[in-house]
N, C-alpha and C positions, 0 to 999 in steps of 0.2 A: 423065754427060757423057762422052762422046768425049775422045780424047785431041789431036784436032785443034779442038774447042768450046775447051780450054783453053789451048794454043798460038796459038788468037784473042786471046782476051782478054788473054794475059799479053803479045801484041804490041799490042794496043791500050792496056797499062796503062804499058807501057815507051816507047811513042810519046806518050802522054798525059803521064811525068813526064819523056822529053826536054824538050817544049814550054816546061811549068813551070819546069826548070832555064834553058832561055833567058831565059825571062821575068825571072825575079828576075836574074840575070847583066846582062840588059838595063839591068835597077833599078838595080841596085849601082853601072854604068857610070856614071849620068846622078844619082849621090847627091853633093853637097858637103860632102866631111868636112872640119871645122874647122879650121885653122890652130894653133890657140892653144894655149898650153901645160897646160891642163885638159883633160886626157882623157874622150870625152865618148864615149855609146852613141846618140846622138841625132845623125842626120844629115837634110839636108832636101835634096829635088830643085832641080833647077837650075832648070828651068822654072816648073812649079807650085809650090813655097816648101812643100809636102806635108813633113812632119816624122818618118821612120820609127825605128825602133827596130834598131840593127845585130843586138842580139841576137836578136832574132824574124826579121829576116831569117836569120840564121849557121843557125837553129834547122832553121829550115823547110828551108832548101838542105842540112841535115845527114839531114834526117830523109828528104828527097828522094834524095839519093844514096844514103845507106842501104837505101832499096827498090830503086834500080836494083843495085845489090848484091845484095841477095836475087836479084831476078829473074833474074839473068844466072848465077847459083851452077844453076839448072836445065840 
């Protein structure tokens, strides 16, 4: 491959994990974390009552930025 084939795709992959970083940020906005003095990893959407997991989100937004990291290190 070209060195311009690859400069596609790492702008398409860098465009592709902006989006995703929105997305879950979007998520995060619109999650009701608990009031109560028991600290919990379990928060649920405001709308839909959807019950997510902080850590799998924290995980995936870690592992997301982690590649924009990489890819911008080029």
């Amino acid at each position: 491959m070209g060195e311009f084939d690859v400069a596609l795709k790492r702008m398409h992959r860098v465009d592709s994990i902006k989006k995703q970083i929105l997305q879950y940020e979007s998520l995060l906005s619109q999650l009701v974390i608990p009031e109560d003095d028991v600290p919990s990893d379990y928060v649920s959407h405001k709308e839909t009552g959807i019950v997510y997991d902080l850590r799998v989100l924290s995980a995936n937004l870690d592992r997301l930025n982690e590649e924009m990291n990489e890819l911008d290190q080029y």
